[in-house]
PAPA-571945 format. One line per field, with one value per residue: residue number from 1; residue in three letters; chain; x, y, z of N, C-alpha, C, CB in turn. Coordinates in steps of 0.02 Angstrom, whole numbers, plus 32768, in hexadecimal, padded with zeros to 4 digits. Each point is the difference from the previous one (the first is absolute). Glycine has a CB too. Layout:
seq <- (NUM_...)
type <- (ALA_...)
mol <- (A_...)
n_east <- (X_...)
n_north <- (Y_...)
n_up <- (Z_...)
ca_east <- (X_...)
ca_north <- (Y_...)
ca_up <- (Z_...)
c_east <- (X_...)
c_north <- (Y_...)
c_up <- (Z_...)
cb_east <- (X_...)
cb_north <- (Y_...)
cb_up <- (Z_...)
This chain:
seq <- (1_2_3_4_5_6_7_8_9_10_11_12_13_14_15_16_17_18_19_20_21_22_23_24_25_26_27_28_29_30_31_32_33_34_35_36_37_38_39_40_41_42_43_44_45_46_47_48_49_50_51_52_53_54_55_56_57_58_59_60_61_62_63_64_65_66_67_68_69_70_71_72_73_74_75_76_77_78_79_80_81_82_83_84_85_86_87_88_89_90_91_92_93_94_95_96_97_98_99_100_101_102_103_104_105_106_107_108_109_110_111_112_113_114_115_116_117_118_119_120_121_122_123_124_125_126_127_128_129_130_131_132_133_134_135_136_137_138_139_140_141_142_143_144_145_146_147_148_149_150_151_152_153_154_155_156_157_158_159_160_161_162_163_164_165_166_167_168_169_170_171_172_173_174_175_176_177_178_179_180_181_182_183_184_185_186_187_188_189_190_191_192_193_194_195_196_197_198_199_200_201_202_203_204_205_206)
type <- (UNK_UNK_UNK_UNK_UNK_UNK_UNK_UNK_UNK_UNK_UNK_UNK_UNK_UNK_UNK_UNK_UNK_UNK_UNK_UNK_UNK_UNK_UNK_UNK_UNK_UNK_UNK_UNK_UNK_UNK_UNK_UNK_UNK_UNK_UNK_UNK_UNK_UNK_UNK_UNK_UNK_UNK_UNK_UNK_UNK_UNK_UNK_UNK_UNK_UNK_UNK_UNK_UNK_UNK_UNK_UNK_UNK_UNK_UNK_UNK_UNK_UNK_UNK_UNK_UNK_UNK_UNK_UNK_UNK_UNK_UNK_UNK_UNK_UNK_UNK_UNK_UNK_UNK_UNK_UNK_UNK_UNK_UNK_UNK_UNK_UNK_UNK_UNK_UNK_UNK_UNK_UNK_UNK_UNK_UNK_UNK_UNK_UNK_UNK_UNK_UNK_UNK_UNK_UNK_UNK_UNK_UNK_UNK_UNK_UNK_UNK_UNK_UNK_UNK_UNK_UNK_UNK_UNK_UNK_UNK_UNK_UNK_UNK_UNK_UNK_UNK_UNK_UNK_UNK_UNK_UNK_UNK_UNK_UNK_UNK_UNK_UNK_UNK_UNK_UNK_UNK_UNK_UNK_UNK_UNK_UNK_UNK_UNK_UNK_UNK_UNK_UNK_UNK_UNK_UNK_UNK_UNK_UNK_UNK_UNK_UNK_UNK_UNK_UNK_UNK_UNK_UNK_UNK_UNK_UNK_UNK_UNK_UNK_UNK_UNK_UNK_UNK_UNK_UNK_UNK_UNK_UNK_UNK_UNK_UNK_UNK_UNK_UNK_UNK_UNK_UNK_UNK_UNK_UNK_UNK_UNK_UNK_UNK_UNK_UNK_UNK_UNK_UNK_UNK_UNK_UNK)
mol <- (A_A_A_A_A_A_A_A_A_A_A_A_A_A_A_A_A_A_A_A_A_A_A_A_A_A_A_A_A_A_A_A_A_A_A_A_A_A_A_A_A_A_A_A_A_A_A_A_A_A_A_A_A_A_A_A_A_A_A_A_A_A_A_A_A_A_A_A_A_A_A_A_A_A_A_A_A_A_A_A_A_A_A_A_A_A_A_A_A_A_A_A_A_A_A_A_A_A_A_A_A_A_A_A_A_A_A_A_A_A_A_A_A_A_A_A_A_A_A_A_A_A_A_A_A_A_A_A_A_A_A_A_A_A_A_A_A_A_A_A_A_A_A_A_A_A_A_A_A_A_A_A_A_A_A_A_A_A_A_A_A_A_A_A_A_A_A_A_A_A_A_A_A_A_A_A_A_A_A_A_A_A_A_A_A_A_A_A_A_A_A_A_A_A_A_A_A_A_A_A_A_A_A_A_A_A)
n_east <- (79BA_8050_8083_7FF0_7FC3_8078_8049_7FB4_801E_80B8_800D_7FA9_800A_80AC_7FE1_7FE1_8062_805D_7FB7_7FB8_8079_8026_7FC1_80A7_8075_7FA5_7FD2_80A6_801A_7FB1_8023_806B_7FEA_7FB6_8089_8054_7F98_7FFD_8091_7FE8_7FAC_8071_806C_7FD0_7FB9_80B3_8040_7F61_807A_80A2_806D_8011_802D_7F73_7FF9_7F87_8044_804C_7FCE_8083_7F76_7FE5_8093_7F94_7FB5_8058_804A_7F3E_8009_8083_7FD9_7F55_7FD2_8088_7F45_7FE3_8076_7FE9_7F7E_804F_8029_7FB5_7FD1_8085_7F8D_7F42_801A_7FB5_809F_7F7B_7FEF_809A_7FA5_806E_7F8A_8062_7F6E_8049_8012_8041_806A_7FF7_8044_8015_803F_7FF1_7F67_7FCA_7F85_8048_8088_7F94_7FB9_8099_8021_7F92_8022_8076_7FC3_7FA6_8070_8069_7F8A_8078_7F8A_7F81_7FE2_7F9C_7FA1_7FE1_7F85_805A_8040_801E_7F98_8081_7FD0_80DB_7F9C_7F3A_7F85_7FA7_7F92_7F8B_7FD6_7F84_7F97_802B_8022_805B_80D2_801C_8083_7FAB_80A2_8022_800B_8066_7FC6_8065_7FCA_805C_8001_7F85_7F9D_7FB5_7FA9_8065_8075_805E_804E_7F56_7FBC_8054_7F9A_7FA7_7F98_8048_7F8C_7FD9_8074_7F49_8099_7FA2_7FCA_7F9B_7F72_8034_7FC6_7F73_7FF5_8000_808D_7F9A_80A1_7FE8_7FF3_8076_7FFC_8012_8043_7FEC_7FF5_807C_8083_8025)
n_north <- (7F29_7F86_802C_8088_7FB7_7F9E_8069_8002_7F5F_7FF8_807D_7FEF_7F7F_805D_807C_7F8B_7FD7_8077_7FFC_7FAF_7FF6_80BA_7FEF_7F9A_807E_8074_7F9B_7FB7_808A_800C_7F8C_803C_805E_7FCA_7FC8_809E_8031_7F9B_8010_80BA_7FDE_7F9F_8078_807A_7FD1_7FB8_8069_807B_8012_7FBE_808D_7FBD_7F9C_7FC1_8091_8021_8089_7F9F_8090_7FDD_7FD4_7F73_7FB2_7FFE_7F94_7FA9_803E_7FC1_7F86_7FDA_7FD2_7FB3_7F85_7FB6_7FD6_806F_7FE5_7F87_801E_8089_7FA7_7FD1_8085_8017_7F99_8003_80BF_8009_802C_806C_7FB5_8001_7F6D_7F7C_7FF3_7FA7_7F71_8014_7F9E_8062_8021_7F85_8011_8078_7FA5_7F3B_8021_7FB9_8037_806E_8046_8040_8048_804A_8061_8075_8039_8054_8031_802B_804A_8061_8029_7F8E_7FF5_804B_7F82_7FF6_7F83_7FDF_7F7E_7FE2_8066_8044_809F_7FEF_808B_8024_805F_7FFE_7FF3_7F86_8092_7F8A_806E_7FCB_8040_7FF4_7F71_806C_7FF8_7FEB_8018_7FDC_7F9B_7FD6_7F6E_7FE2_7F8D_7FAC_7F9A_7FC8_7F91_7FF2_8050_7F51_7F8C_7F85_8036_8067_7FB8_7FC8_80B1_7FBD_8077_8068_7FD0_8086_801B_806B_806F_8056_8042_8037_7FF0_7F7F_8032_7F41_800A_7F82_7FA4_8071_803D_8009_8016_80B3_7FB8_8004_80D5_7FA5_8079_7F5B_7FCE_80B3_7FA0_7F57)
n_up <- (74C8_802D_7FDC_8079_80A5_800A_7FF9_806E_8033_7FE0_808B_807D_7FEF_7FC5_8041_809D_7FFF_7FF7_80A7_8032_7FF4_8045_8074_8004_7FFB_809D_804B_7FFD_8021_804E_8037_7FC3_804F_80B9_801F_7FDD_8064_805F_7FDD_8013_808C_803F_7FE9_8038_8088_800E_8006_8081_806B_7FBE_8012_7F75_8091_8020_8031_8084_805A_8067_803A_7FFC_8044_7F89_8066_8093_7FF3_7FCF_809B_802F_7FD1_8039_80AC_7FF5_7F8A_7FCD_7FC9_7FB4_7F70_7FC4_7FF5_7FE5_7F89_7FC7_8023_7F85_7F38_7FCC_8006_7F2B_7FCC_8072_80AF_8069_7FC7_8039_801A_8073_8021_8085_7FB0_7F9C_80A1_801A_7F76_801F_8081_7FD7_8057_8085_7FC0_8049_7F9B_7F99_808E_804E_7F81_8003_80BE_7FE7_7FBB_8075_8059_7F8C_7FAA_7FE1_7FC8_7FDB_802D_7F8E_806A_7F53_806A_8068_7FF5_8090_7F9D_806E_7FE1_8015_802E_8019_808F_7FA7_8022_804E_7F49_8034_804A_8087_7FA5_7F55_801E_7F71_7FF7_7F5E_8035_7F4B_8079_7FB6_8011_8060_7F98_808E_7F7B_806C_7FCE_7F87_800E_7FFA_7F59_8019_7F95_7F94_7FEA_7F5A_7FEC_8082_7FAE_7FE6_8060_7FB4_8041_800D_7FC8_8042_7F8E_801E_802B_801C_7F5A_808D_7FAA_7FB8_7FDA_7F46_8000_7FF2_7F6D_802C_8024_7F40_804B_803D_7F6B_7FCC_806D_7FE6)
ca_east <- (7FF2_800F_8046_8022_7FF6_8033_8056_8012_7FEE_805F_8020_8021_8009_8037_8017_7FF0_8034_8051_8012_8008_8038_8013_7FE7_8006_805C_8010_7FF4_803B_802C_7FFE_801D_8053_8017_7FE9_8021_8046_7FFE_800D_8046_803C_7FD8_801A_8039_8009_7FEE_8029_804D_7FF4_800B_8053_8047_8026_803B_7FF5_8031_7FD9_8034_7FF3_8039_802D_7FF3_7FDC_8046_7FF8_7FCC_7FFB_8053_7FCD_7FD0_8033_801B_7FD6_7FE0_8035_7FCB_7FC8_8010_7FF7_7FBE_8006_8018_7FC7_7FAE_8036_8031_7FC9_7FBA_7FE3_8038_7FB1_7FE1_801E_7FCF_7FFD_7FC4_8020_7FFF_8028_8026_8035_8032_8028_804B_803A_803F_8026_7FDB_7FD0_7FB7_7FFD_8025_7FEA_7FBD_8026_8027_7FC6_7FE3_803B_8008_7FAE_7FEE_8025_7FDC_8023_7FCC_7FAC_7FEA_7FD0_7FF3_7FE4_7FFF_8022_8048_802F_8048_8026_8007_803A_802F_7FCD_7FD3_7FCC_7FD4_7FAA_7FBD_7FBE_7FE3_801C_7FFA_7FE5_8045_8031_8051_8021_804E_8032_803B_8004_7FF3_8034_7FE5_802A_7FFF_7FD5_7FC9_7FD2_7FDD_8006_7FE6_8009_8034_8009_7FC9_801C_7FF4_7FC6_7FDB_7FEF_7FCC_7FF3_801C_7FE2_8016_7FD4_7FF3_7FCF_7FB2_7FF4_7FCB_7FF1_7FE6_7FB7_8030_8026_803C_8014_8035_8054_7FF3_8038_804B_8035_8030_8021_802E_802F)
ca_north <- (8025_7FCB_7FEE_803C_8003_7FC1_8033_8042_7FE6_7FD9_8031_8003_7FC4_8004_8047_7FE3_7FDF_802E_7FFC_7FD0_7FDE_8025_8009_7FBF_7FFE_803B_7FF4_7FD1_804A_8012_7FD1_8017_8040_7FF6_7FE9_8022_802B_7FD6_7FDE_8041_801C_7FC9_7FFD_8031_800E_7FED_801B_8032_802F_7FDB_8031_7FC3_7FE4_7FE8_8036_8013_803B_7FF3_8037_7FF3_7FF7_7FD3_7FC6_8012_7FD6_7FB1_7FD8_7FF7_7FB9_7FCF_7FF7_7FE6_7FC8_7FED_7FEF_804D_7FFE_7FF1_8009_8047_7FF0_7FEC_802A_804E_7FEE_7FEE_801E_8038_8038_803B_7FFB_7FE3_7FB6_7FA9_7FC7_7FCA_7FE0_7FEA_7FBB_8019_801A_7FBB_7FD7_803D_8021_7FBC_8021_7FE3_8028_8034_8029_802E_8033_802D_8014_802D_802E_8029_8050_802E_8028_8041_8014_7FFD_7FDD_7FF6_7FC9_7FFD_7FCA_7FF4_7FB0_7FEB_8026_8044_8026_803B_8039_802B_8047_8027_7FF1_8000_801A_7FD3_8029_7FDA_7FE3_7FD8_7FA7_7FF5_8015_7FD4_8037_7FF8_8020_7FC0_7FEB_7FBC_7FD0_7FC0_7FB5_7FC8_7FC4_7FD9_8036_7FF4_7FC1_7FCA_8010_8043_8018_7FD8_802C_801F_8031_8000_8011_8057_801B_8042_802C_804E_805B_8031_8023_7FC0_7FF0_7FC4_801C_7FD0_7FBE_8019_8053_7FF8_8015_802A_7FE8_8003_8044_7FE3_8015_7FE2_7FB7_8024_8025_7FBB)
ca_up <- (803E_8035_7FF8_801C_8031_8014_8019_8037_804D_7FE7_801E_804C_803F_801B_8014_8042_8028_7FEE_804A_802E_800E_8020_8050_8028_800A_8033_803B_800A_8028_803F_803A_8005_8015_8043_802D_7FF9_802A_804D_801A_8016_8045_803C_800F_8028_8049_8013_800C_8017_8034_8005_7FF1_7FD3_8049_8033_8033_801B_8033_8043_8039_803C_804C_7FEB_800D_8045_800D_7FF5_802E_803F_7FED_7FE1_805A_8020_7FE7_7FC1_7FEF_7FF5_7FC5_7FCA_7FD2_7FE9_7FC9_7FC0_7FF7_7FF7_7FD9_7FC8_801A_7FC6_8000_7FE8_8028_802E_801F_7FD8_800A_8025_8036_801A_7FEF_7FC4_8025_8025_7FC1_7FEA_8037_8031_8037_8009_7FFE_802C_8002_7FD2_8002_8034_7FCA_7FD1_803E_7FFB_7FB6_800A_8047_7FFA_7FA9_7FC5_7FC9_8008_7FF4_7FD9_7FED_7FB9_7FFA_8017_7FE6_8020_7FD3_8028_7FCF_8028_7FF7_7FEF_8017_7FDB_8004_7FFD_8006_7FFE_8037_802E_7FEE_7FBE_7FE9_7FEA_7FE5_7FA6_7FF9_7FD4_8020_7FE9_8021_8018_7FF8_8017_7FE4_803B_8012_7FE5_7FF5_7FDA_7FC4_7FE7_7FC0_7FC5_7FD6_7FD8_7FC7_8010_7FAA_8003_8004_7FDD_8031_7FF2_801D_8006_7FB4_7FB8_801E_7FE8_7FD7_800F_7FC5_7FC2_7FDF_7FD6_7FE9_7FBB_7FD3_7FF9_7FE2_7FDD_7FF5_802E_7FE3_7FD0_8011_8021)
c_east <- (8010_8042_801F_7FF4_8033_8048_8016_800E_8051_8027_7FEB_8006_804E_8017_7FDE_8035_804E_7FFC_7FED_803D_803E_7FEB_8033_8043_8014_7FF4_8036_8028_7FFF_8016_8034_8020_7FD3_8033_803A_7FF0_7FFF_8031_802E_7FE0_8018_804B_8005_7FE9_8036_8042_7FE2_801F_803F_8037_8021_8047_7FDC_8011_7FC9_8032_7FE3_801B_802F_7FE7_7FDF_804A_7FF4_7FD5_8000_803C_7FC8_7FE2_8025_8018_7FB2_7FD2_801B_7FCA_7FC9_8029_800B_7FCA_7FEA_801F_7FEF_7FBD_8026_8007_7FD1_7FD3_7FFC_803A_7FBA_7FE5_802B_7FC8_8010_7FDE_8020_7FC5_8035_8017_8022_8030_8024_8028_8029_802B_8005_7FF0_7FC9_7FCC_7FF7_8041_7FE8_7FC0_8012_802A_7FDE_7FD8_8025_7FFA_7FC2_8009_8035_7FF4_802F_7FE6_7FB9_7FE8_7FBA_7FDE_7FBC_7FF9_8036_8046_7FF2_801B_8028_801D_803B_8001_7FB9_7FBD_7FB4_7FC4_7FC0_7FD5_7FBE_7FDA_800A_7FF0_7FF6_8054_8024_8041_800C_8051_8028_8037_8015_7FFF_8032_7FE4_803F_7FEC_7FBF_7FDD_7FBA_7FFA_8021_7FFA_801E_8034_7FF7_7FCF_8032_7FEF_7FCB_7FE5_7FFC_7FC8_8001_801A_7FD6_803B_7FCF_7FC7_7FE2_7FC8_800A_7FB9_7FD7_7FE7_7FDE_8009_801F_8047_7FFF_802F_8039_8006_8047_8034_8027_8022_802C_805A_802D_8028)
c_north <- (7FD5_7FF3_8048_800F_7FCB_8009_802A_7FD9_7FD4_8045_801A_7FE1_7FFF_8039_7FF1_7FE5_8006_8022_8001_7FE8_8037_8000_7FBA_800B_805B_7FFA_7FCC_8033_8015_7FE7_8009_8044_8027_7FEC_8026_801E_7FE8_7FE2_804A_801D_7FD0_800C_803F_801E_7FD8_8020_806A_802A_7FD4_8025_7FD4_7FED_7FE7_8036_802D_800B_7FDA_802F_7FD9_7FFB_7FC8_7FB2_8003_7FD9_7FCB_7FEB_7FE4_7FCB_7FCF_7FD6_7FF1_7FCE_7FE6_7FDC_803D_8024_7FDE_7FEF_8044_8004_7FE2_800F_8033_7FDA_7FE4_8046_803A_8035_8032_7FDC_7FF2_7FB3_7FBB_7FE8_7FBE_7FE8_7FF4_7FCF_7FF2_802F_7FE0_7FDC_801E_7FF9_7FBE_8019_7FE9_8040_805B_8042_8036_8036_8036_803F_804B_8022_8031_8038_8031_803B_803C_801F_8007_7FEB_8001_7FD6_7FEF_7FB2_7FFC_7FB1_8000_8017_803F_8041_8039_8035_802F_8033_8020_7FDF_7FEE_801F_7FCE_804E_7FE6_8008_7FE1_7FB6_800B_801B_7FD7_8015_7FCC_801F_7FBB_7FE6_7FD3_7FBB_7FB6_7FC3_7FD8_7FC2_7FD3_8014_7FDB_7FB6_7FCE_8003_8041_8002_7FCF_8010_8016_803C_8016_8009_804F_8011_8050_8030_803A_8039_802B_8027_7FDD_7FFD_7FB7_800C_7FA2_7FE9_8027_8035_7FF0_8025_8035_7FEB_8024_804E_7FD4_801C_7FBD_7FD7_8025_7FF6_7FC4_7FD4)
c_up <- (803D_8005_8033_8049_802B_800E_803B_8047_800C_802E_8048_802C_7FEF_8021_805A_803B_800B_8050_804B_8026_801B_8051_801D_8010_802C_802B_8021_8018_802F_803F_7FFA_8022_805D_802F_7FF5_8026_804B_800D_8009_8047_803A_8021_802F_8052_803A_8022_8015_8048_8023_7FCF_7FEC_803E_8028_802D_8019_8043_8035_8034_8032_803B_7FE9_801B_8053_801E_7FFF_8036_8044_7FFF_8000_805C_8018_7FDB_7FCF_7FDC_7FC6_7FBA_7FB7_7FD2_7FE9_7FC4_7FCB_7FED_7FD6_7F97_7FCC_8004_7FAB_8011_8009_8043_8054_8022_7FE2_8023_800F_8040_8024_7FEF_7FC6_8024_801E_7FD2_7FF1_8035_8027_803F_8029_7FFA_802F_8003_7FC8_801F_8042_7FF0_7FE6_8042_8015_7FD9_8008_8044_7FF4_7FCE_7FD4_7FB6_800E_7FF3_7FE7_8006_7FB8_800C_8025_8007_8029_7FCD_803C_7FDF_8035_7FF7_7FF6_801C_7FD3_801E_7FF3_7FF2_7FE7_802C_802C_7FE4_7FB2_7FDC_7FEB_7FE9_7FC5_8004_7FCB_802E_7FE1_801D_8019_7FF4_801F_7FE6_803A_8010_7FAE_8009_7FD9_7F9C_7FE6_7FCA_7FB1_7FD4_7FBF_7FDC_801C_7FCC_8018_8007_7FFA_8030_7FE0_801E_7FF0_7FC7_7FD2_8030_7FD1_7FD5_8019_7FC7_7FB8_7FE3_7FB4_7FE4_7FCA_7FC6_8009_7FD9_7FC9_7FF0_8024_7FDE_7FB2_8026_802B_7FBF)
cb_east <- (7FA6_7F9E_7FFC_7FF8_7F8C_7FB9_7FF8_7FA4_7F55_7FFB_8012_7FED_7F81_800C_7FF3_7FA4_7FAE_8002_802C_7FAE_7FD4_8009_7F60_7FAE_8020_7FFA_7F86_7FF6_7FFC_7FBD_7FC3_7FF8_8016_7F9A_7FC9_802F_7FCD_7FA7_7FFC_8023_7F8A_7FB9_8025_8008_7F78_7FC1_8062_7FAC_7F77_7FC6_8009_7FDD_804F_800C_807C_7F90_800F_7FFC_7F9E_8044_7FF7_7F9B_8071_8016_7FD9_7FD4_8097_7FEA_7FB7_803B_807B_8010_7FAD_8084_801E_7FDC_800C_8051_7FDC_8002_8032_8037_7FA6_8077_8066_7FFB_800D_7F66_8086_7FDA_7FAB_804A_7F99_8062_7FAF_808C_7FB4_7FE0_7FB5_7FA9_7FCF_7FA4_7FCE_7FB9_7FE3_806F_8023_803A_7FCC_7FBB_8056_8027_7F9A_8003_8021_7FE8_7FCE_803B_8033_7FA5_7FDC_804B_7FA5_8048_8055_7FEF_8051_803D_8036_803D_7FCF_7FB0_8019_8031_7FB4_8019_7F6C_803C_808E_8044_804F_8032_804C_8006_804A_8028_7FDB_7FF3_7FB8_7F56_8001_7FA7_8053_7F75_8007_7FF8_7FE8_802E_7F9D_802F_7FAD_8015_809A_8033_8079_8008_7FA3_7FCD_7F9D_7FDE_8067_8031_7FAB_801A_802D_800B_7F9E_8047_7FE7_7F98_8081_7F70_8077_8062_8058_8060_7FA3_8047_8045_7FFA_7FD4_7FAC_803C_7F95_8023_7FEF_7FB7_8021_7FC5_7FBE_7FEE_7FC8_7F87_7F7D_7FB7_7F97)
cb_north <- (8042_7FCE_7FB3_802D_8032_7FC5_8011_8067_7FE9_7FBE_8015_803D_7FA5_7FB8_805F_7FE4_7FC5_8032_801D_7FED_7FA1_802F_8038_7FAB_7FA1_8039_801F_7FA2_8022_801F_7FB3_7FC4_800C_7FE4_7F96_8003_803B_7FED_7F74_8033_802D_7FA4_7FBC_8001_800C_7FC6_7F84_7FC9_803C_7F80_8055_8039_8051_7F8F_8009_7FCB_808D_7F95_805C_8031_8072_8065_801E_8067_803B_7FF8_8074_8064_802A_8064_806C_8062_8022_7FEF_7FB2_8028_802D_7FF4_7FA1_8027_800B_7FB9_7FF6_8028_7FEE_7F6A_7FFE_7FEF_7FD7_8015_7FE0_8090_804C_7FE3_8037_8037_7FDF_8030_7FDB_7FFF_8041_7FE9_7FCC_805D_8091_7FD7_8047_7F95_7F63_7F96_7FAC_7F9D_7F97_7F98_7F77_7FA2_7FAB_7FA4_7FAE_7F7E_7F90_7FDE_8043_7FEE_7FB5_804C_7FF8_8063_7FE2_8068_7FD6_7FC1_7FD2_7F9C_8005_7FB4_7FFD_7FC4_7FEB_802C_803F_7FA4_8066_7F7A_8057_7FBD_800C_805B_7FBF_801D_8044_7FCB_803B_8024_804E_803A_801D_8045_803F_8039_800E_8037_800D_7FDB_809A_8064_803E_7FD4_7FC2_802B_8022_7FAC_8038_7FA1_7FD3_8019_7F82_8018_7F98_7FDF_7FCB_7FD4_7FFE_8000_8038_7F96_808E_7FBE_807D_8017_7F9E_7FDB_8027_7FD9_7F94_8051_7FDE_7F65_808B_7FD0_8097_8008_7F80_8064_807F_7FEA)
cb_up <- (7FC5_7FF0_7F6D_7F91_7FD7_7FBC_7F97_7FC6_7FF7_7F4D_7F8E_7FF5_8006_7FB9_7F6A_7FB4_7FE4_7F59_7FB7_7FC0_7FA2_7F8C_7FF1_7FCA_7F5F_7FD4_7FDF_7FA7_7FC3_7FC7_800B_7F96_7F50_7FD2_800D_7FA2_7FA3_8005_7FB4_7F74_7FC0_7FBC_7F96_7F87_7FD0_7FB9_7F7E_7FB6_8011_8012_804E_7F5D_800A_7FDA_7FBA_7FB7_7FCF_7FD8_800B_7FCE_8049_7F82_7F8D_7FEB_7FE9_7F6E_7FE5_8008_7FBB_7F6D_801B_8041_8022_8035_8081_80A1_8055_8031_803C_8068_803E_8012_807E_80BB_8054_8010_80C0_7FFD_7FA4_7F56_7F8E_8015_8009_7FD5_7FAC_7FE1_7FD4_803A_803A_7F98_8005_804C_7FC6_7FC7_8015_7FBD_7FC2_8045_8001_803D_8034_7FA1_7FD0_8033_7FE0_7F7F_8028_800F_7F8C_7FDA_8061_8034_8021_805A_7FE9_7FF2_8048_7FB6_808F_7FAC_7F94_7FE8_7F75_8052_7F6D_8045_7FB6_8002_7FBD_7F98_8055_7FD0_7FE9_8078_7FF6_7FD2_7FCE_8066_807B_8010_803E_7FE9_8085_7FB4_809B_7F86_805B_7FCA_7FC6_805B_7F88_8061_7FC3_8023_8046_7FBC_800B_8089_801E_806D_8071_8036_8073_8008_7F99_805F_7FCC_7FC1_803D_7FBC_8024_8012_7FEC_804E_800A_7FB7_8014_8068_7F7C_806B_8073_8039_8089_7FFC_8022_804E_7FB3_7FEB_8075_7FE2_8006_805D_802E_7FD5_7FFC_806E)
């Protein structure tokens, strides 16, 4: 009787540890198949609102406009030009400091803010300040909503960085670590939470 209880308790400490050692290799999966998804989603919010080529319309009075810019602020146009050439395809918005305009166009400080005063005052452009940074949005007006002093605008842009804008080091980050990411559709399970077992179709089906 002893011998036969010994068999059973033998059997399910390995059947325990079978899966165990399952749970441990699905959960290896999941993380696998976690970070796929967060690299395809990344990808795709990337290329979400970009026309293969790069290419993007321009009326004929819209040309009218740039010839106008071109004779009266040649400067003005050329930051019209690299707002025109980073800016979100869908949103029409970029995110640039002046002193990443000042390298981009070889430029001084004041010539650049005389340039984005131009574009604004003739509305050619909308100006957003963000920290230190400037976004500039063409053609489409970003909308504030909220409570007076409590207003805000959510919008996608893209963004400019310039080499000399960053810190000491910056390029000798190689890999960031990984941390956990909730969507909408998970919940963090805390410490003292115990984990539902492994359904065994799931480990059937791996």
């Amino acid at each position: 009787m002893c011998h036969q209880r010994g068999e059973l308790m033998s059997e399910e400490e390995s059947r325990e540890a079978f899966l165990e050692k399952e749970l441990t290799r699905v959960r290896q999966m999941l993380n696998n198949a976690t970070d796929a998804l967060d690299d395809e989603r990344r990808a795709s919010l990337n290329n979400k609102n970009r026309i293969p080529g790069g290419y993007y319309m321009m009326s004929r009075s819209a040309e009218k406009n740039l010839r106008l810019i071109q004779s009266e602020n040649p400067a003005a146009s050329q930051v019209f030009s690299i707002i025109r050439e980073h800016m979100q395809i869908g949103s029409n918005a970029v995110t640039v400091s002046q002193v990443a305009l000042c390298h981009l166009l070889n430029k001084s400080r004041s010539t650049i803010a005389r340039a984005t005063k131009y574009l604004a005052e003739n509305n050619y452009i909308q100006v957003i300040k963000t920290g230190n940074s400037s976004t500039y949005i063409v053609n489409e007006k970003i909308a504030f909503a909220g409570t007076p002093g409590q207003r805000k605008a959510v919008f996608s842009s893209t963004v400019v960085a310039h080499e000399s804008e960053q810190e000491k080091g910056w390029e000798k980050v190689e890999k960031l670590k990984a941390i956990p990411v909730i969507y909408h559709t998970e919940r963090a399970y805390l410490n003292d939470e115990e984990l539902p077992p492994p359904d065994q179709k799931d480990l059937e089906l791996i």
